[in-house]
Backbone as CSV, one residue per row, in Angstrom:
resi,resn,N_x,N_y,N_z,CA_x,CA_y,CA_z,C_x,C_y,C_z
1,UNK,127.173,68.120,105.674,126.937,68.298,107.110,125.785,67.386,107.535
2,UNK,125.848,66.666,108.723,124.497,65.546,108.949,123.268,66.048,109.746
3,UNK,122.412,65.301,109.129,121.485,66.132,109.555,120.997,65.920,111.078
4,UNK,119.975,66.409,111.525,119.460,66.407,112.849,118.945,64.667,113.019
5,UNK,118.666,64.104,112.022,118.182,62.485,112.332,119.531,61.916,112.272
6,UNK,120.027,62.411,110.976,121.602,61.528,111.054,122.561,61.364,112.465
7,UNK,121.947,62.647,113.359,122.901,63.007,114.610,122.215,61.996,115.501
8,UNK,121.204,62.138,115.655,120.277,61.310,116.509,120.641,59.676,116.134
9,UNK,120.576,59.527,115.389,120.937,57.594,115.068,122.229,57.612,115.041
10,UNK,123.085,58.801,115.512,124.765,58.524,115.279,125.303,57.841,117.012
11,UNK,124.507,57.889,117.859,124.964,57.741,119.028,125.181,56.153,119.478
12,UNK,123.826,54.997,118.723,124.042,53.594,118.972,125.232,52.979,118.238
13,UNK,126.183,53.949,117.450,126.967,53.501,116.850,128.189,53.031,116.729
14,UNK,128.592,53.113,118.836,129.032,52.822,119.555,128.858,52.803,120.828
15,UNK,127.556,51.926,121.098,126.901,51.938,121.957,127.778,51.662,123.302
16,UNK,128.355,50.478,123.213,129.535,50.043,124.347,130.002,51.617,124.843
17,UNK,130.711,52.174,124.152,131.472,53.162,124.526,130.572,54.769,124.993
18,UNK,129.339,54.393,124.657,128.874,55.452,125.157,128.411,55.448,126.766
19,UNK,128.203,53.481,126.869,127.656,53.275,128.364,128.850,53.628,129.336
20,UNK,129.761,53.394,128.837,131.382,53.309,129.609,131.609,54.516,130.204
21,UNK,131.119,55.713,128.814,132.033,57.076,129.034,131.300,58.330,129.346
22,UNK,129.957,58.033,129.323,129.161,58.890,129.518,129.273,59.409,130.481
23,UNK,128.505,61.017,131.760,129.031,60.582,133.109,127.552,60.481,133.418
24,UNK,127.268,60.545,134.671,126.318,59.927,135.585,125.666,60.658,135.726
25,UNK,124.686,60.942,136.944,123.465,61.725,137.228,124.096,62.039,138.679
26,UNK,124.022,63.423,139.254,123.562,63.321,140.869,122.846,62.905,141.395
27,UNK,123.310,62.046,142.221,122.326,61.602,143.385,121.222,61.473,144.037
28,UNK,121.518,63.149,144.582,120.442,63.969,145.148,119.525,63.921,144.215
29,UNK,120.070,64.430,143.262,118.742,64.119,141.818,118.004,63.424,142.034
30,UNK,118.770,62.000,141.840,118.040,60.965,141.438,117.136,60.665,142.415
31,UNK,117.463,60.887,144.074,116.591,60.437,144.812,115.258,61.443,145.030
32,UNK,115.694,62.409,144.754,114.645,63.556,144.920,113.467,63.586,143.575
33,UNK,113.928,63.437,142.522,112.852,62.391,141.381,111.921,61.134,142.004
34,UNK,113.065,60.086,142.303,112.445,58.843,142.808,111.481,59.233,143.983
35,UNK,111.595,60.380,144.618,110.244,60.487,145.719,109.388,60.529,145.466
36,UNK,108.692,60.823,144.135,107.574,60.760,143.354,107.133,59.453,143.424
37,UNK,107.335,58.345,143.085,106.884,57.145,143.202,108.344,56.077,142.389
38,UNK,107.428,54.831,142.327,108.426,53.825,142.228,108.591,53.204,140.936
39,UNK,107.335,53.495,140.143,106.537,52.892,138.779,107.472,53.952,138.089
40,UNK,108.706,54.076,137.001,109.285,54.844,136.287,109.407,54.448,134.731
41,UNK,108.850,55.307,133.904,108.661,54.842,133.101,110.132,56.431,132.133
42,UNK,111.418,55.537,131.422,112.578,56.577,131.131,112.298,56.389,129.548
43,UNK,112.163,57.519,129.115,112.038,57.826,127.308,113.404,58.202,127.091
44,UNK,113.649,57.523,126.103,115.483,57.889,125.630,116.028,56.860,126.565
45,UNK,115.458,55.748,127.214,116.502,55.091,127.974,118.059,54.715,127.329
46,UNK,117.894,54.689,126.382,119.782,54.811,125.616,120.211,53.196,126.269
47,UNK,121.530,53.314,126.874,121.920,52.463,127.612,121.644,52.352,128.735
48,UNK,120.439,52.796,129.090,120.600,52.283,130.733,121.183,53.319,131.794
49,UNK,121.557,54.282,131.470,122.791,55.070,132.412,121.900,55.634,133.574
50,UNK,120.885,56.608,133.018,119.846,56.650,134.645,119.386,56.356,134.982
51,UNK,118.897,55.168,134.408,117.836,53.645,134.713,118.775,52.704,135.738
52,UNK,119.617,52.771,135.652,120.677,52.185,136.587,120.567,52.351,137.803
53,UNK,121.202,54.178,137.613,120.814,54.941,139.287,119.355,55.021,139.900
54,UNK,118.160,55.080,138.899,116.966,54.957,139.485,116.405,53.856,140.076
55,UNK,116.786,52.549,139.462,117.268,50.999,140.019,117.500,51.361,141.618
56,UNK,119.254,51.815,141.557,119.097,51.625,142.624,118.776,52.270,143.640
57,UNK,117.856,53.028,143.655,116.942,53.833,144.289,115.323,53.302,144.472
58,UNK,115.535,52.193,144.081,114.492,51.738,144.504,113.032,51.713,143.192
59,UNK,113.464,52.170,142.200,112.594,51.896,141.173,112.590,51.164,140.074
60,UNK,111.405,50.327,139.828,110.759,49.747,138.926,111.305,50.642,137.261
61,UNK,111.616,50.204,136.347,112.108,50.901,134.924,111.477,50.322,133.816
62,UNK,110.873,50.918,133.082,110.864,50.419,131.917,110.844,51.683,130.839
63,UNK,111.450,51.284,129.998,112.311,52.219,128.693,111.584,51.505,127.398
64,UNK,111.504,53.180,126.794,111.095,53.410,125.972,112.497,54.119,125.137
65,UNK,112.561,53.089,123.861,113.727,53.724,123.100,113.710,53.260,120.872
66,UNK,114.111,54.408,120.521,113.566,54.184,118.919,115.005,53.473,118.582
67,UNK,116.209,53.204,118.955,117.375,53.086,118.685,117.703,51.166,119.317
68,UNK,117.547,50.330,118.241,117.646,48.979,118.952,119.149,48.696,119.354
69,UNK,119.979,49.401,118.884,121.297,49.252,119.385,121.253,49.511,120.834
70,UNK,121.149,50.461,121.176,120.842,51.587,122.374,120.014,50.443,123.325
71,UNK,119.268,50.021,122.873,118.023,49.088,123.380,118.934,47.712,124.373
72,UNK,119.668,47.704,123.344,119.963,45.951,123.195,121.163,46.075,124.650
73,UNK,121.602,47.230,124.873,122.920,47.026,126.106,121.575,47.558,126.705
74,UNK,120.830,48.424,127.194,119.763,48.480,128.359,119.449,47.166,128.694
75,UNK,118.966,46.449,127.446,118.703,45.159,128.054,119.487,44.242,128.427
76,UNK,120.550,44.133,128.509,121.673,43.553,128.792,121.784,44.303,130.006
77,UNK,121.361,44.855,130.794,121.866,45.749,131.823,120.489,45.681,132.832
78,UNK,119.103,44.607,131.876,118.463,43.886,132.505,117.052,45.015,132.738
79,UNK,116.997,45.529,131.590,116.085,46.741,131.493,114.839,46.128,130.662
80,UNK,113.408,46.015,131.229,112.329,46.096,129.632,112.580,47.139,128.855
81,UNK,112.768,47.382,127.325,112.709,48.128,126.415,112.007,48.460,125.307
82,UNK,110.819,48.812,124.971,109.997,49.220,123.892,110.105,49.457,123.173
83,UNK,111.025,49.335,121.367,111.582,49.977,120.776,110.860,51.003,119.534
84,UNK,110.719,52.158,119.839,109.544,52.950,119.473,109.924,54.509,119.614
85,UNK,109.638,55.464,119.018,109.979,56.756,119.157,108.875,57.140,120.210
86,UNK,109.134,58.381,121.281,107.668,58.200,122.335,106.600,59.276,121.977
87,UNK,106.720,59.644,120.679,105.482,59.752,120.309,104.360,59.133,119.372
88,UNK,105.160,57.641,119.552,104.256,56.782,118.573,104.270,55.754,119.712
89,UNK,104.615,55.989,120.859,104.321,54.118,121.345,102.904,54.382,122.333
90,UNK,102.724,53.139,122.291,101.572,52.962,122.698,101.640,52.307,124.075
91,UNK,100.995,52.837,124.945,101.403,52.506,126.885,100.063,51.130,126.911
92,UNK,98.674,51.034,125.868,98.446,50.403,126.393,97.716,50.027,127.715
93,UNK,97.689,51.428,127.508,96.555,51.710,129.786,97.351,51.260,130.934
94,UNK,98.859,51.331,130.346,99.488,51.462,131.707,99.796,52.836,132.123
95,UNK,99.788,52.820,133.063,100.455,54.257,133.572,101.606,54.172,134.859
96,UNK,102.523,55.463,134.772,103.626,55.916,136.047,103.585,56.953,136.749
97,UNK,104.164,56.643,137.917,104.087,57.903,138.725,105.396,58.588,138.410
98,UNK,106.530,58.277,137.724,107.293,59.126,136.967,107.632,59.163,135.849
99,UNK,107.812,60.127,134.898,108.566,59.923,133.642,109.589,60.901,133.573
100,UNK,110.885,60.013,133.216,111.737,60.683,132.796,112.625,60.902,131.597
101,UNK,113.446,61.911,131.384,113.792,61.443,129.929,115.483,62.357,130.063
102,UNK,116.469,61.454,130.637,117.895,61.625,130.424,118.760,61.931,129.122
103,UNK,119.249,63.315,128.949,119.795,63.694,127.954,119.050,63.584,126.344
104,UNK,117.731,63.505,126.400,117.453,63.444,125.407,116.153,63.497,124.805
105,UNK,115.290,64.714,125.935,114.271,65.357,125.330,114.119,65.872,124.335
106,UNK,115.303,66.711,123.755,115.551,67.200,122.864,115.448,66.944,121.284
107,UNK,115.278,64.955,121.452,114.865,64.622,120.331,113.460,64.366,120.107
108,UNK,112.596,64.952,121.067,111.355,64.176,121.087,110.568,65.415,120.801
109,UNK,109.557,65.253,119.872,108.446,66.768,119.940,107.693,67.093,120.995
110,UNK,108.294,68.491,121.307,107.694,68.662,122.730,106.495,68.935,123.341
111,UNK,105.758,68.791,122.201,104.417,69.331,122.206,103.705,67.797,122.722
112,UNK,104.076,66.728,121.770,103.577,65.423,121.487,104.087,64.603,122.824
113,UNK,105.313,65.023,122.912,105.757,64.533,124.097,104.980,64.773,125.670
114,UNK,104.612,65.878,125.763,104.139,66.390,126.659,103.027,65.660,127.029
115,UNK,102.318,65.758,125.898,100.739,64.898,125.772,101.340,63.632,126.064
116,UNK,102.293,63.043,125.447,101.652,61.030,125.735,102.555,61.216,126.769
117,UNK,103.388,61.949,127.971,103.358,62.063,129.201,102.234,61.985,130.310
118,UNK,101.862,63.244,129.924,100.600,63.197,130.520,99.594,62.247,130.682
119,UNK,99.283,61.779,129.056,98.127,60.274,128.922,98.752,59.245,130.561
120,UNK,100.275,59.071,130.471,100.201,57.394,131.140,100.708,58.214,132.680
121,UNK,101.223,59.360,132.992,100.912,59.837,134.587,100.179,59.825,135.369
122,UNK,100.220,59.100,136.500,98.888,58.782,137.760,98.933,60.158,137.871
123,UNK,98.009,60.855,138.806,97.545,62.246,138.785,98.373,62.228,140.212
124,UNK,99.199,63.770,140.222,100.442,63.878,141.315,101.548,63.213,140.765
125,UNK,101.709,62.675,139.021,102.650,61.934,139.575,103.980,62.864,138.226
126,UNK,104.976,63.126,138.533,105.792,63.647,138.034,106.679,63.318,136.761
127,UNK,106.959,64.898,135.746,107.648,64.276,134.730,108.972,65.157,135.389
128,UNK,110.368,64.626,134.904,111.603,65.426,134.813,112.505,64.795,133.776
129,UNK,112.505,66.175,133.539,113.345,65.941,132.047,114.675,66.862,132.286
130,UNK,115.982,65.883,132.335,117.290,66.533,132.458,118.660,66.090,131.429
131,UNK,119.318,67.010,132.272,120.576,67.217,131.098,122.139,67.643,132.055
132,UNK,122.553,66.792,131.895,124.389,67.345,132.346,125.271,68.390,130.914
133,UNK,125.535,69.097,131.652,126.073,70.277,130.795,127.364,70.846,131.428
134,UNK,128.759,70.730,130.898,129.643,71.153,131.140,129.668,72.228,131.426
135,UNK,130.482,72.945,132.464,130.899,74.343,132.614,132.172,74.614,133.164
136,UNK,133.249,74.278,131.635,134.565,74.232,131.841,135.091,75.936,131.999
137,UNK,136.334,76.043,132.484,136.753,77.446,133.036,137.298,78.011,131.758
138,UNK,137.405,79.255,131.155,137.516,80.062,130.013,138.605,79.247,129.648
139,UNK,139.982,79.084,130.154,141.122,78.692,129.262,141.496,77.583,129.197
140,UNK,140.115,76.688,129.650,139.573,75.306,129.311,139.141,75.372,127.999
141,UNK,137.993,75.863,128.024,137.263,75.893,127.096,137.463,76.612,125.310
142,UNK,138.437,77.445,125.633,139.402,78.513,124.729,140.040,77.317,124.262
143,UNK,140.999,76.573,124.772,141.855,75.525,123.945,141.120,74.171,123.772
144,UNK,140.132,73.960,123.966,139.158,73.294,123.647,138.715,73.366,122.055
145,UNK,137.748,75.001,122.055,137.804,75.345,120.837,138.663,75.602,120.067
146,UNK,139.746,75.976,120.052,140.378,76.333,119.230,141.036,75.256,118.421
147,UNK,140.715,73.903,119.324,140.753,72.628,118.387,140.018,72.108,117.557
148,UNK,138.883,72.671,118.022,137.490,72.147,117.152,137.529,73.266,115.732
149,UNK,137.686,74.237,116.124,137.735,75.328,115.185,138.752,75.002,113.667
150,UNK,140.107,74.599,114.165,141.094,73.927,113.267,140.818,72.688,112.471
151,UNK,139.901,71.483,113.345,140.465,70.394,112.689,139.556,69.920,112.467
152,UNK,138.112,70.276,113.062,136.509,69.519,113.214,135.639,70.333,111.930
153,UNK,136.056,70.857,111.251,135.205,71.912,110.306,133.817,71.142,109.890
154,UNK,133.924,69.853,109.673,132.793,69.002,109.385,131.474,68.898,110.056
155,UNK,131.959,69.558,111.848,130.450,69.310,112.670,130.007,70.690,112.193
156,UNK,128.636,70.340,113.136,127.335,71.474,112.212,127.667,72.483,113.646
157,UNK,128.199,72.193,114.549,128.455,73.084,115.878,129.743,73.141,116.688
158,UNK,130.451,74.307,117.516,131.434,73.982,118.121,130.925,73.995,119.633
159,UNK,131.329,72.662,119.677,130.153,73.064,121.725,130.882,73.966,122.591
160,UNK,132.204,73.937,122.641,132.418,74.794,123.351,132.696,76.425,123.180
161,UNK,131.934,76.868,122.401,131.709,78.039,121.987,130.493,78.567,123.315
162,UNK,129.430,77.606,123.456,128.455,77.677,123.835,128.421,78.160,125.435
163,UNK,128.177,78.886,125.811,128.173,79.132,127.595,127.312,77.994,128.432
164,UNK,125.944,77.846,128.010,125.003,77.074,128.660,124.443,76.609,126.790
165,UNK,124.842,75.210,126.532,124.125,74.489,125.640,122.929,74.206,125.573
166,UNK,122.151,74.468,126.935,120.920,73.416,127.102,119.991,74.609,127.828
167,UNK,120.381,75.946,127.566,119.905,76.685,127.900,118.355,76.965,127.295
168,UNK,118.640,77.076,126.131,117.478,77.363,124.806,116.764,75.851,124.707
169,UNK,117.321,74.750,124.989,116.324,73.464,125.243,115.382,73.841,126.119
170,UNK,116.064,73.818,127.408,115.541,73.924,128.609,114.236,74.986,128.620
171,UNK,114.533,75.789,127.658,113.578,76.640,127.823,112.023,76.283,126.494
172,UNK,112.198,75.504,125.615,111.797,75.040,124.867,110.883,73.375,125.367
173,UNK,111.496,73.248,126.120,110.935,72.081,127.224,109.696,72.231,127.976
174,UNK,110.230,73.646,128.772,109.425,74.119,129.777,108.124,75.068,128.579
175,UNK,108.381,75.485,127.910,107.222,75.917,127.185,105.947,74.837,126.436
176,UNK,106.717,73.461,125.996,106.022,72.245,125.893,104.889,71.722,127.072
177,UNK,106.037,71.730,128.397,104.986,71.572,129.522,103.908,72.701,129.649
178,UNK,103.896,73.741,129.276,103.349,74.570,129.805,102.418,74.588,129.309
179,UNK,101.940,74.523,127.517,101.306,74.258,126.949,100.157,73.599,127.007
180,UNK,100.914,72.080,128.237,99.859,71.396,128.168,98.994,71.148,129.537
181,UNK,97.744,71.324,130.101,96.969,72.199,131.180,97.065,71.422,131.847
182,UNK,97.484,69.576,131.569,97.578,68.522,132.451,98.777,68.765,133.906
183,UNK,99.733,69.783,133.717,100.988,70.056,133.837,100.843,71.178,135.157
184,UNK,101.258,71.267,136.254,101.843,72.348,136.917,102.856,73.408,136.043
185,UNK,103.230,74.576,136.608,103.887,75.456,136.326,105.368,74.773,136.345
186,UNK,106.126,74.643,135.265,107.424,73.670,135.207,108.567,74.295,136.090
187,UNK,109.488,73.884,137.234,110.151,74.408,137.669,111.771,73.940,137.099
188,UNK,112.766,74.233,137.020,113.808,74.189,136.945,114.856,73.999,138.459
189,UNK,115.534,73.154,138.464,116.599,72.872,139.598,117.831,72.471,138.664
190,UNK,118.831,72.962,139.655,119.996,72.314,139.094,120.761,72.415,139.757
191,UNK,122.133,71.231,139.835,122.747,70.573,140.716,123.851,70.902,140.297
192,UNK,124.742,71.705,140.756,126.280,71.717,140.038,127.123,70.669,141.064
193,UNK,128.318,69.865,140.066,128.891,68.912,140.669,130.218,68.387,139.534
194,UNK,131.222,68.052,140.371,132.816,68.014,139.750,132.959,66.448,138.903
195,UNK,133.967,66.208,137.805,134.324,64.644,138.085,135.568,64.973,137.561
196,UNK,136.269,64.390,137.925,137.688,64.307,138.096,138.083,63.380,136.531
197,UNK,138.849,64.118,135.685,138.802,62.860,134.637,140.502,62.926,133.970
198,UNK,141.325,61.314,133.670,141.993,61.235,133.479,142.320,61.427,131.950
199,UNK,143.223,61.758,131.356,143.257,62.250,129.683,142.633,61.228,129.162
200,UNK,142.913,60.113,128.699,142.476,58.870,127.946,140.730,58.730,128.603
201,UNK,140.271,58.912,129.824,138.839,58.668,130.262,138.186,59.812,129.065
202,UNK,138.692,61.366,129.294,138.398,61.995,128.674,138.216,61.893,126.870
203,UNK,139.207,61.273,126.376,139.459,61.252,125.308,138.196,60.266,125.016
204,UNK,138.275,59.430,125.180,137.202,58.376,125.168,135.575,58.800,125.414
205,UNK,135.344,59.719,126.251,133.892,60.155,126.366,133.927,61.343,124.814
206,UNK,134.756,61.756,124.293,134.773,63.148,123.274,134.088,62.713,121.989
207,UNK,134.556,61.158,121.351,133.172,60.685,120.637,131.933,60.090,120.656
208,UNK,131.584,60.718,122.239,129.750,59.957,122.334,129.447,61.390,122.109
209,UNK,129.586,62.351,121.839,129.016,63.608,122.034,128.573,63.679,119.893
210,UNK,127.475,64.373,120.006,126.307,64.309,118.974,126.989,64.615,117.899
211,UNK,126.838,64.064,116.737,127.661,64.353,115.331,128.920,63.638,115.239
212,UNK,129.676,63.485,116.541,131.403,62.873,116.515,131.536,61.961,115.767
213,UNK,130.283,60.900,116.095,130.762,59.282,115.534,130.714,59.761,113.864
214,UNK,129.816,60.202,113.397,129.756,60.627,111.900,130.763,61.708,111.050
215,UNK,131.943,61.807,112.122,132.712,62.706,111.662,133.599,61.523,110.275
216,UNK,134.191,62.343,109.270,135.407,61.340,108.737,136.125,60.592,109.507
217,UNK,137.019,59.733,109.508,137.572,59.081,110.693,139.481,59.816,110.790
218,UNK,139.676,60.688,109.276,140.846,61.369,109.953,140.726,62.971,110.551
219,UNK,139.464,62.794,110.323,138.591,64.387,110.804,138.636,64.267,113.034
220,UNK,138.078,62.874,112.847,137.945,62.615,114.127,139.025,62.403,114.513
221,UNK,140.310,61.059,114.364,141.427,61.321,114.456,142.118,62.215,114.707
222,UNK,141.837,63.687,114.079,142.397,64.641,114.330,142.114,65.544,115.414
223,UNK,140.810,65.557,115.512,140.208,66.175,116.786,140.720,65.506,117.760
224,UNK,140.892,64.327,118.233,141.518,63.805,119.258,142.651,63.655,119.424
225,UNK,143.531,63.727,118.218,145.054,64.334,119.050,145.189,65.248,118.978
226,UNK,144.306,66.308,118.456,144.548,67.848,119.189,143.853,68.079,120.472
227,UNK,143.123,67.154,120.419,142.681,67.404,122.287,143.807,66.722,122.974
228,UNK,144.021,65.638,122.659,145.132,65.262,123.463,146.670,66.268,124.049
229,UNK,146.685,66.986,122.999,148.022,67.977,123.015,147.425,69.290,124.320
230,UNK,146.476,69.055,124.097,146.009,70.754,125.109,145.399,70.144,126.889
231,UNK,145.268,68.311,127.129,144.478,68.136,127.678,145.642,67.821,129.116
232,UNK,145.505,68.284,129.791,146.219,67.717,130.815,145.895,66.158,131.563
233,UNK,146.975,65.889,131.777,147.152,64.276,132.571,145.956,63.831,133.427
234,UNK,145.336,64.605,134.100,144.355,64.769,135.080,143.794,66.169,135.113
235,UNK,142.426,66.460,134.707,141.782,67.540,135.660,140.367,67.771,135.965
236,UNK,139.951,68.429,136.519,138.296,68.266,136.893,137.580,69.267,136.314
237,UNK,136.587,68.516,135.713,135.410,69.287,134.944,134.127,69.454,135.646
238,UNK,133.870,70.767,135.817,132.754,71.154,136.458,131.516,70.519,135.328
239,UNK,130.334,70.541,136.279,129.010,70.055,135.215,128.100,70.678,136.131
240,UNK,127.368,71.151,135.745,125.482,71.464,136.291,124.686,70.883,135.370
241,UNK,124.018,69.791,136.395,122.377,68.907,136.181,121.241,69.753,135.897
242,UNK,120.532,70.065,134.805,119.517,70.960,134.402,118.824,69.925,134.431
243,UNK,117.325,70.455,135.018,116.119,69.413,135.465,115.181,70.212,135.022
244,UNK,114.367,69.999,133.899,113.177,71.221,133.670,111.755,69.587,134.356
245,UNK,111.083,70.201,135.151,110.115,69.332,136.127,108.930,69.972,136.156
246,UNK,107.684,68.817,136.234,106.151,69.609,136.743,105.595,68.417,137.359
247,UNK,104.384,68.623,137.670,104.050,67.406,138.149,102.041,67.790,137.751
248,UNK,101.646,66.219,137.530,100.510,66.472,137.052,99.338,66.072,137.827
249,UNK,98.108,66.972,136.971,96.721,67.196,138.305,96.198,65.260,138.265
């Protein structure tokens, strides 16, 4: 079974396909972040995916990322990139009026994280740390699992077992901020919102998700034509944007 680093370095391992298939950020989000200021400094920038939308919203980006694969399409997508885990890089006496960190606080220690947040934040100036999280309808999610259950025995988790995945993050996040006195009281928002996805779009986003790429390849194979058999031609998947946020003195 792979471990928690093995999962974490499994994602640049098809980097192309993760920029392609991933989905996006709300909007509203993004602009309601970007009101904080313009200077954004994104940990986990990955490929680029909310560095994009914060772009075009009017902000300045620069990414911080330990994964040079991951690195190398951000920069191709015309991003500065730091390649560094963010509790070892060094800012250097710059500082932002935002930091953010898309889908992937979760790999960062939240304690450590918190702190070299804090170090490079102008004072007022905001961290948000979020996450898109499916919330498919029971007999979605029922024949979902019951594929993973059959043919995936190899991952260390079945996600769709899970009601709210990012529940116990989220809350593990907000206790990091809290910790640290630089920090307001962390609030939580979240944005529920649809995307419409065609079988093959779908099929195609099912190995960026954590552990997949490291599955066997007739393990994975198999998971995907049993999703294929249960997945209809077209249908829409609900998602809610979890934002755990504070902003500092």
């Amino acid at each position: 079974m792979p471990t928690k680093k093995e999962i974490a370095e499994s994602f640049g391992l098809d980097a192309d396909r993760y920029d392609r298939a991933r989905p996006r950020y709300p909007k509203a989000m993004i602009e309601r972040i970007a009101e904080s200021g313009r200077d954004l400094l994104d940990v986990g920038i990955g490929t680029g995916i909310a560095a994009r939308q914060f772009r075009d919203a009017g902000c300045r980006v620069l990414g911080v990322e330990p994964d040079p694969r991951m690195a190398e399409t951000a920069r191709r997508h015309g991003f500065g990139v730091e390649e560094t885990r963010f509790e070892d890089w060094e800012p250097g006496g710059r500082t932002f009026d935002v930091v953010v960190a898309a889908q992937a606080w979760h790999w960062v220690d939240p304690a450590a994280g918190a702190a070299k947040a804090a170090e490079v934040l102008r004072p007022g100036g905001r961290i948000a740390l979020f996450w898109n999280t499916w919330q498919p309808g029971p007999e979605l999610a029922a024949a979902f699992g019951d594929v993973y259950r059959r043919v995936a025995p190899s991952l260390p988790f079945n996600p769709w077992a899970m009601a709210d995945p990012y529940a116990t993050v989220g809350d593990k996040t907000a206790d990091g901020l809290t910790g640290n006195r630089t920090f307001t009281e962390p609030e939580q928002w979240r944005y529920g919102w649809e995307h419409e996805y065609t079988r093959d779009d779908w099929l195609d986003l099912v190995p960026t998700a954590g552990g997949h790429q490291l599955l066997p390849p007739a393990e994975l194979a198999a998971l995907l034509d049993g999703l294929r058999e249960v997945t209809a031609e077209r249908f829409t998947m609900p998602y809610t944007t979890v934002v755990v946020t504070a902003t500092a003195a």
